[in-house]
mmCIF file of the N, C-alpha and C atoms, coordinates in Angstrom:
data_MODEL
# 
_entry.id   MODEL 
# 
loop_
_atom_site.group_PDB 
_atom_site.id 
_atom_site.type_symbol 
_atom_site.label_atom_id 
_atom_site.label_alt_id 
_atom_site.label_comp_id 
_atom_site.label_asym_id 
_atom_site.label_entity_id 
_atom_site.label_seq_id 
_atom_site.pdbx_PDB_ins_code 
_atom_site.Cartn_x 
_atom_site.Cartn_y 
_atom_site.Cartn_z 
_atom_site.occupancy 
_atom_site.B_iso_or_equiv 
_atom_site.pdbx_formal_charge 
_atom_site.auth_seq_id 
_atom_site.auth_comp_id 
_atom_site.auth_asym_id 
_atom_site.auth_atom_id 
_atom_site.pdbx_PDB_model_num 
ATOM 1   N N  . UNK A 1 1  ? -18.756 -38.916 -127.638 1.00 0.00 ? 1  UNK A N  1 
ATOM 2   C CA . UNK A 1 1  ? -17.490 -39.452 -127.187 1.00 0.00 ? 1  UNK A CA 1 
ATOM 3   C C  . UNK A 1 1  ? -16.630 -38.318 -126.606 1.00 0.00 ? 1  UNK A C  1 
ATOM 4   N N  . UNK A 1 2  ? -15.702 -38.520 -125.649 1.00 0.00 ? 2  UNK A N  1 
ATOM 5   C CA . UNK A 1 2  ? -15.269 -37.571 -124.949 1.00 0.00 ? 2  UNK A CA 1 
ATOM 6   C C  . UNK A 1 2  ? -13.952 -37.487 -125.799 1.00 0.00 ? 2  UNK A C  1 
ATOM 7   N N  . UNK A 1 3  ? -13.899 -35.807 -125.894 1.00 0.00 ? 3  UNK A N  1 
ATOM 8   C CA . UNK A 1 3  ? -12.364 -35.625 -126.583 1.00 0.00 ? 3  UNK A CA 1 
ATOM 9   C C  . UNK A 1 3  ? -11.399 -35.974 -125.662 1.00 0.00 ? 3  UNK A C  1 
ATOM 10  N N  . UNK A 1 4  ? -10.169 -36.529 -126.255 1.00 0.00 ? 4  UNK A N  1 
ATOM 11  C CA . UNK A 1 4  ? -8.991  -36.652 -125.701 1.00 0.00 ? 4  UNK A CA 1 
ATOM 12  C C  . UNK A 1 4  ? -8.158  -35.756 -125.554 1.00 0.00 ? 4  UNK A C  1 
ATOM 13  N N  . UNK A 1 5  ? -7.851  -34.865 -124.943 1.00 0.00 ? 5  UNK A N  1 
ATOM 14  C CA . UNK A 1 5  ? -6.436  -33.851 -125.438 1.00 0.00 ? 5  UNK A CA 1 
ATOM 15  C C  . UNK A 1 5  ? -5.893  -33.631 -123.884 1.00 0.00 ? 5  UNK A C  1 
ATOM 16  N N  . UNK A 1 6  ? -4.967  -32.721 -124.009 1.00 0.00 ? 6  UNK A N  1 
ATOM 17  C CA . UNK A 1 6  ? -3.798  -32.994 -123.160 1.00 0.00 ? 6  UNK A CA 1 
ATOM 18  C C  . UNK A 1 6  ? -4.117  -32.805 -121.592 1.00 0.00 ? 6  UNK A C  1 
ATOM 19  N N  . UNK A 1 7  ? -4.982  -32.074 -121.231 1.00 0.00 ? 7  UNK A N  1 
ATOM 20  C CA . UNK A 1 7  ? -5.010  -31.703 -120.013 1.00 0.00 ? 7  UNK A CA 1 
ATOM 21  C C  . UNK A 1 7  ? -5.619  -32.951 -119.582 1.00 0.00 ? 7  UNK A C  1 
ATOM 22  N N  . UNK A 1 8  ? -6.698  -33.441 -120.101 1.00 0.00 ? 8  UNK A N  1 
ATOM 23  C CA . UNK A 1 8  ? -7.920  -35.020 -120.174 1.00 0.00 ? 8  UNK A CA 1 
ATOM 24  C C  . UNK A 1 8  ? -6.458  -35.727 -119.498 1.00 0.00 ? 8  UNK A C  1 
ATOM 25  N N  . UNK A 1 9  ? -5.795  -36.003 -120.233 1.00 0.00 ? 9  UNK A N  1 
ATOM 26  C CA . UNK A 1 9  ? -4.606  -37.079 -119.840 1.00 0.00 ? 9  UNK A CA 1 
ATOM 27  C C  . UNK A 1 9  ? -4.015  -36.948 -118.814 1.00 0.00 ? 9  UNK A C  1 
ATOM 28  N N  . UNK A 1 10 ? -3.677  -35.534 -118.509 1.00 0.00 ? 10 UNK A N  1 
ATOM 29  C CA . UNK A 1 10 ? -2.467  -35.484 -117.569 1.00 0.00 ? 10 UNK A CA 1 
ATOM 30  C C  . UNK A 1 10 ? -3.499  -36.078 -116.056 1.00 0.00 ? 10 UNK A C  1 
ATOM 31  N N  . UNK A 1 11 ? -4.723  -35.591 -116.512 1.00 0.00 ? 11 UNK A N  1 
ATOM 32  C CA . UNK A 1 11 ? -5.675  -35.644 -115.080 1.00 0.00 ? 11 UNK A CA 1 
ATOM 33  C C  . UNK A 1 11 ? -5.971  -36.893 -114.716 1.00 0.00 ? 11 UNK A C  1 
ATOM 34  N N  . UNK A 1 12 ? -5.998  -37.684 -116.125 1.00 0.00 ? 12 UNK A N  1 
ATOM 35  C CA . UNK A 1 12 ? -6.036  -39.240 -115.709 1.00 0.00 ? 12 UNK A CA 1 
ATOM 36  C C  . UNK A 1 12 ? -4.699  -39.742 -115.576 1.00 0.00 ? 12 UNK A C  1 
ATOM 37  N N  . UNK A 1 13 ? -3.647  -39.527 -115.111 1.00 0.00 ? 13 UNK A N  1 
ATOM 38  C CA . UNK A 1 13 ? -2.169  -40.053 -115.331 1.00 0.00 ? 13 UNK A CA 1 
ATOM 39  C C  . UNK A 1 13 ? -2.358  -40.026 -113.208 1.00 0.00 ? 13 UNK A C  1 
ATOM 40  N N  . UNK A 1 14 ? -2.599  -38.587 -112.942 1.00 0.00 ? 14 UNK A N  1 
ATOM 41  C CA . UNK A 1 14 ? -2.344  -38.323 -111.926 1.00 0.00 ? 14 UNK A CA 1 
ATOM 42  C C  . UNK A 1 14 ? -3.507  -39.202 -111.051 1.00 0.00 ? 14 UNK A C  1 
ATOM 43  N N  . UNK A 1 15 ? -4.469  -39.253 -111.134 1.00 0.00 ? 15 UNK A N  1 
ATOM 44  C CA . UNK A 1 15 ? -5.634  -40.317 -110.700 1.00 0.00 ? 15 UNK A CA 1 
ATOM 45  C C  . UNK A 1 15 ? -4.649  -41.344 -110.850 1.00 0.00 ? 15 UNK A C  1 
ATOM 46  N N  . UNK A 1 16 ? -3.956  -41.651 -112.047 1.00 0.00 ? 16 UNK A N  1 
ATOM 47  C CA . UNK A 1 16 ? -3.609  -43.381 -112.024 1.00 0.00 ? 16 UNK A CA 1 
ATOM 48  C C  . UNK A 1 16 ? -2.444  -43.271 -111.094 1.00 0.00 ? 16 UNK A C  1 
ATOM 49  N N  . UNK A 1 17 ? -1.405  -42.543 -110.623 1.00 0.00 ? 17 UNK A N  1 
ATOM 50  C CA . UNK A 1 17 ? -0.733  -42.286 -109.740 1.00 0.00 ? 17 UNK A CA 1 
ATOM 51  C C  . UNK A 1 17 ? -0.515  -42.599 -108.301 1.00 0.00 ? 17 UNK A C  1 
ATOM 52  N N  . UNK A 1 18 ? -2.164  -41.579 -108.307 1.00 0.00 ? 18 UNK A N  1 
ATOM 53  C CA . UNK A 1 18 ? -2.585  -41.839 -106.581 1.00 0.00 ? 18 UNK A CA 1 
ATOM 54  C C  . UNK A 1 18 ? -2.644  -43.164 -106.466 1.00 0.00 ? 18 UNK A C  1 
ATOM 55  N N  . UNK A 1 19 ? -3.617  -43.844 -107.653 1.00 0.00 ? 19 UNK A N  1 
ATOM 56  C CA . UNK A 1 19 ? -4.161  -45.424 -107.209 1.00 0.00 ? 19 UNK A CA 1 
ATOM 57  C C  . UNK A 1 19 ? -2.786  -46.213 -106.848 1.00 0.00 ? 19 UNK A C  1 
ATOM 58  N N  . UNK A 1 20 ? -1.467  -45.848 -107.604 1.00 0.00 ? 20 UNK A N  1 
ATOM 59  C CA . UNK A 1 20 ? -0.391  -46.528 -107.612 1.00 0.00 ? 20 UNK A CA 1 
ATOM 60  C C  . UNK A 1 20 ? -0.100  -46.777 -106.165 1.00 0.00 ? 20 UNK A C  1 
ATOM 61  N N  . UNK A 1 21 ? 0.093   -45.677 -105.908 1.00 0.00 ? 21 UNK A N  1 
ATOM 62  C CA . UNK A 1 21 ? 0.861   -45.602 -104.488 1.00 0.00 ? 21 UNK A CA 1 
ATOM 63  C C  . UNK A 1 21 ? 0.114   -46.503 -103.273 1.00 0.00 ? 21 UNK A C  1 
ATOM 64  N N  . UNK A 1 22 ? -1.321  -46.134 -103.407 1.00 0.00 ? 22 UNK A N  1 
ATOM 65  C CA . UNK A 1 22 ? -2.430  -46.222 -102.640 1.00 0.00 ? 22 UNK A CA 1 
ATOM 66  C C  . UNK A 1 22 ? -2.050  -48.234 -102.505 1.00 0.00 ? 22 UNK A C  1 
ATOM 67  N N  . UNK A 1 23 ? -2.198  -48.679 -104.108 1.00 0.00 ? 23 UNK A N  1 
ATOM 68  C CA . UNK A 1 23 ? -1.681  -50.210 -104.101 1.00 0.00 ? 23 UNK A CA 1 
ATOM 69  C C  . UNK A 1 23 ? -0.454  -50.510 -103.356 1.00 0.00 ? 23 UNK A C  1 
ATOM 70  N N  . UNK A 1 24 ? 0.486   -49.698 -103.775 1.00 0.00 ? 24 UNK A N  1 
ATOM 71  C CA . UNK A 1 24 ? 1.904   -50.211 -103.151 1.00 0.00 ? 24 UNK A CA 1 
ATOM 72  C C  . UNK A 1 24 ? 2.135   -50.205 -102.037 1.00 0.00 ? 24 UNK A C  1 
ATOM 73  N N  . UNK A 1 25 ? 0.954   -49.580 -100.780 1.00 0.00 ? 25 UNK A N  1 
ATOM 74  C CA . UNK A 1 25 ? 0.945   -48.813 -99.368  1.00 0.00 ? 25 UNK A CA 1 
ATOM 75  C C  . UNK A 1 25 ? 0.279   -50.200 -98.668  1.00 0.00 ? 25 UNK A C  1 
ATOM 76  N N  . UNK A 1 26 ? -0.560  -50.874 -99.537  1.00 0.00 ? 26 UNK A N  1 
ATOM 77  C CA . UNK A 1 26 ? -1.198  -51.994 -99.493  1.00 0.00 ? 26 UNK A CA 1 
ATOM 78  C C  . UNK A 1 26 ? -0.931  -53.426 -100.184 1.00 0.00 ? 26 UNK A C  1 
ATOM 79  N N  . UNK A 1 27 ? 0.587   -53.467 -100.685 1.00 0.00 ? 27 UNK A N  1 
ATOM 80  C CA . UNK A 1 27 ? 1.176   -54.390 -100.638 1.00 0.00 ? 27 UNK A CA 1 
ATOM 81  C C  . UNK A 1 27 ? 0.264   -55.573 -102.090 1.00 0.00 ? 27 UNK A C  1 
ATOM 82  N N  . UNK A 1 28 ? -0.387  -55.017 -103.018 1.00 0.00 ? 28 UNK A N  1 
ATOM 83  C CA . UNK A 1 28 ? -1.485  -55.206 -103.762 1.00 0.00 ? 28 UNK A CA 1 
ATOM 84  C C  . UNK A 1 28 ? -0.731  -55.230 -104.728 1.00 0.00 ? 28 UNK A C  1 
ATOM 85  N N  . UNK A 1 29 ? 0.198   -56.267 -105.368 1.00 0.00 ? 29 UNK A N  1 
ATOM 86  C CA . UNK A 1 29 ? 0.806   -56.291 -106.564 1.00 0.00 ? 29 UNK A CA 1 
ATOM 87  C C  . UNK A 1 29 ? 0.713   -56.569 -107.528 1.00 0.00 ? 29 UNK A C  1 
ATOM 88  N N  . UNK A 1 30 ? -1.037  -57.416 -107.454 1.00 0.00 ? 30 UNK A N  1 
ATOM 89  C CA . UNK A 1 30 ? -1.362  -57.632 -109.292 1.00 0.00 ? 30 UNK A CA 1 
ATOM 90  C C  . UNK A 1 30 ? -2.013  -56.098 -109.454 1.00 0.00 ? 30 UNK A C  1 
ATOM 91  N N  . UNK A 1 31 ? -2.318  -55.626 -108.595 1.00 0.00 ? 31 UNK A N  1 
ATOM 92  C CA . UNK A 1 31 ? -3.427  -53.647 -108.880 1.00 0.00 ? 31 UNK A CA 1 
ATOM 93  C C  . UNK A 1 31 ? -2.114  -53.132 -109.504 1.00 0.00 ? 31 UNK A C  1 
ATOM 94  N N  . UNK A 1 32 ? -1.357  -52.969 -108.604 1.00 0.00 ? 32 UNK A N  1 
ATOM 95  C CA . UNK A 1 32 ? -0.172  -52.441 -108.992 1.00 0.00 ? 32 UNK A CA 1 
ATOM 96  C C  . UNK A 1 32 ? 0.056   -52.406 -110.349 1.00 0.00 ? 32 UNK A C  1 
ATOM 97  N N  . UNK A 1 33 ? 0.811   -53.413 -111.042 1.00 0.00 ? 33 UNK A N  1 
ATOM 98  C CA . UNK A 1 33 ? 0.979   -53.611 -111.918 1.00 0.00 ? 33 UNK A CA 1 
ATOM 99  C C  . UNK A 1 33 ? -0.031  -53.825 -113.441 1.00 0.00 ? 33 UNK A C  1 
ATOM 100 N N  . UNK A 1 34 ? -0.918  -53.919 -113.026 1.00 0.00 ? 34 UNK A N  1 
ATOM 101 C CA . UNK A 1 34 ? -1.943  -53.196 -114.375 1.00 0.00 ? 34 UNK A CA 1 
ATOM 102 C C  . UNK A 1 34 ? -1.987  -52.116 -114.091 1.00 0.00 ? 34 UNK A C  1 
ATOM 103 N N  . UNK A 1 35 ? -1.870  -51.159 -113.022 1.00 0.00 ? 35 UNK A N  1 
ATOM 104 C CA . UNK A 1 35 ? -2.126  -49.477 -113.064 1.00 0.00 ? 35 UNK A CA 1 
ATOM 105 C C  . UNK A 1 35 ? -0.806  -49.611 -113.678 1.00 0.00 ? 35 UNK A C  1 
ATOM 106 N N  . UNK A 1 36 ? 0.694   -49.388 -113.416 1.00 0.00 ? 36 UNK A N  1 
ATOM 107 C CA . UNK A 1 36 ? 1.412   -49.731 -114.434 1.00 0.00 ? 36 UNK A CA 1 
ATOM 108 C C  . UNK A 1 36 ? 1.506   -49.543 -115.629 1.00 0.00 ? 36 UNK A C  1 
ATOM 109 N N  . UNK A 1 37 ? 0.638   -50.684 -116.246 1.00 0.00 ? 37 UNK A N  1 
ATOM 110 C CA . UNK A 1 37 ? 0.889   -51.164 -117.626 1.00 0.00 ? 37 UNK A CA 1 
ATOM 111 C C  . UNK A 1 37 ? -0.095  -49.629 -118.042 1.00 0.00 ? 37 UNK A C  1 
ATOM 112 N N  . UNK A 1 38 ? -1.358  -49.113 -117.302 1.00 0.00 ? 38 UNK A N  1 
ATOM 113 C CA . UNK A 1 38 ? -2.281  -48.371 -118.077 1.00 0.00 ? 38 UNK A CA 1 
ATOM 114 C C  . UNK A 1 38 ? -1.506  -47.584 -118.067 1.00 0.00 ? 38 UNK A C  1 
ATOM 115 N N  . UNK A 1 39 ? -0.682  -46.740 -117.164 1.00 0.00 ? 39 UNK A N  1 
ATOM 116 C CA . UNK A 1 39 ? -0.181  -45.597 -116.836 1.00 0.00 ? 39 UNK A CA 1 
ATOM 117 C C  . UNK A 1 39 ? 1.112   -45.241 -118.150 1.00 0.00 ? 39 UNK A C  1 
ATOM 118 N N  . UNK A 1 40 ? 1.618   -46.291 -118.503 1.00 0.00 ? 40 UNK A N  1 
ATOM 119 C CA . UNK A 1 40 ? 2.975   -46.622 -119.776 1.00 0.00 ? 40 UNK A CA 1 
ATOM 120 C C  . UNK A 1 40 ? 2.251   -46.129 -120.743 1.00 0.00 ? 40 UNK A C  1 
ATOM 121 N N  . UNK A 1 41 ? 0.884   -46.866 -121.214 1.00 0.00 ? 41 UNK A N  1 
ATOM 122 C CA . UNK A 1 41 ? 0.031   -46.471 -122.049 1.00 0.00 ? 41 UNK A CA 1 
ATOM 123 C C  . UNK A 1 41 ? -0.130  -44.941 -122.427 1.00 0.00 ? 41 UNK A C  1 
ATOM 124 N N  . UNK A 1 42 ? -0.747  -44.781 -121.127 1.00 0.00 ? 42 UNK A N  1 
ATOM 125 C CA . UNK A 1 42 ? -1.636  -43.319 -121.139 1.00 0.00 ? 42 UNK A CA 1 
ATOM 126 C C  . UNK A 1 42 ? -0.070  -41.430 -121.418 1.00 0.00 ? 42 UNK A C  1 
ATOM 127 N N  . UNK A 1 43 ? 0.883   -42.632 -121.042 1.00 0.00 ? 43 UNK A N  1 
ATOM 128 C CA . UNK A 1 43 ? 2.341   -41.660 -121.019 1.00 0.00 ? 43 UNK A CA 1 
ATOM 129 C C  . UNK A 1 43 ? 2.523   -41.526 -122.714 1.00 0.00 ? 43 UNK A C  1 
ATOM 130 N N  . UNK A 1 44 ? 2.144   -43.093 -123.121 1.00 0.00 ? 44 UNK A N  1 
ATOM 131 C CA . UNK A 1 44 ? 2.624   -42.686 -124.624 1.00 0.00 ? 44 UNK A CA 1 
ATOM 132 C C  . UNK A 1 44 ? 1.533   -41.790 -125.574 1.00 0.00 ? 44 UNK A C  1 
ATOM 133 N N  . UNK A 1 45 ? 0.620   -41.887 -124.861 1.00 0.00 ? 45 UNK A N  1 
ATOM 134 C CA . UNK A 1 45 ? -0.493  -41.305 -126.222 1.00 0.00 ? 45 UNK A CA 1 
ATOM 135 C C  . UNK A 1 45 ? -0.318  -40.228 -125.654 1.00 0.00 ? 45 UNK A C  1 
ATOM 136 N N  . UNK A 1 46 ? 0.126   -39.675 -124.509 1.00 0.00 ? 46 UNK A N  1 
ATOM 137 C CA . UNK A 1 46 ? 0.098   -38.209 -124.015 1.00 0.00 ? 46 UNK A CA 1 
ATOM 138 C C  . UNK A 1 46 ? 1.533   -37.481 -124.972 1.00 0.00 ? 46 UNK A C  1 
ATOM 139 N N  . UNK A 1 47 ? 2.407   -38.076 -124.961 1.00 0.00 ? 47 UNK A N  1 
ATOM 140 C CA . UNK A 1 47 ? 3.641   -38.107 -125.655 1.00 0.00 ? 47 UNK A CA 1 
ATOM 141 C C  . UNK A 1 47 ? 3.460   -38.029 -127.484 1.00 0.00 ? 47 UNK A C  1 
ATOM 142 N N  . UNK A 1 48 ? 2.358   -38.853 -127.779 1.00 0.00 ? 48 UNK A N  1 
ATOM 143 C CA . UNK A 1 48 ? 2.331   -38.567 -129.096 1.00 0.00 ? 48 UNK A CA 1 
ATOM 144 C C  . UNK A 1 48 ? 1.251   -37.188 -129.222 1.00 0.00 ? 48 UNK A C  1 
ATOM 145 N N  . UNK A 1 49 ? 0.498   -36.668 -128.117 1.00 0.00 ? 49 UNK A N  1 
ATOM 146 C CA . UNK A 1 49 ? -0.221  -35.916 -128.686 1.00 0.00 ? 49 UNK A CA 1 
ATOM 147 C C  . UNK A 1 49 ? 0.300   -34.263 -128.983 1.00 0.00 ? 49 UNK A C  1 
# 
């Protein structure tokens, strides 16, 4: 299983980022909004770690 720790996160925050924009450039508002919801996620466990 792959460890989780801080740098792991920040690298997937910023991937989920690009995809954000990439959706919003393309007018794609259910993508949007589950990258979103993962991205809230991935902020808090980065936050608790």
């Amino acid at each position: 299983m792959k460890e989780i720790d801080k740098s792991y996160l920040i690298k997937k925050i910023n991937k989920l980022n690009k995809k954000i924009h990439r959706s919003l450039s393309q007018e794609n508002d259910n993508k949007t909004w589950w990258r979103k919801m993962k991205l809230k996620k991935l902020t808090e466990k980065l936050k608790h770690l």
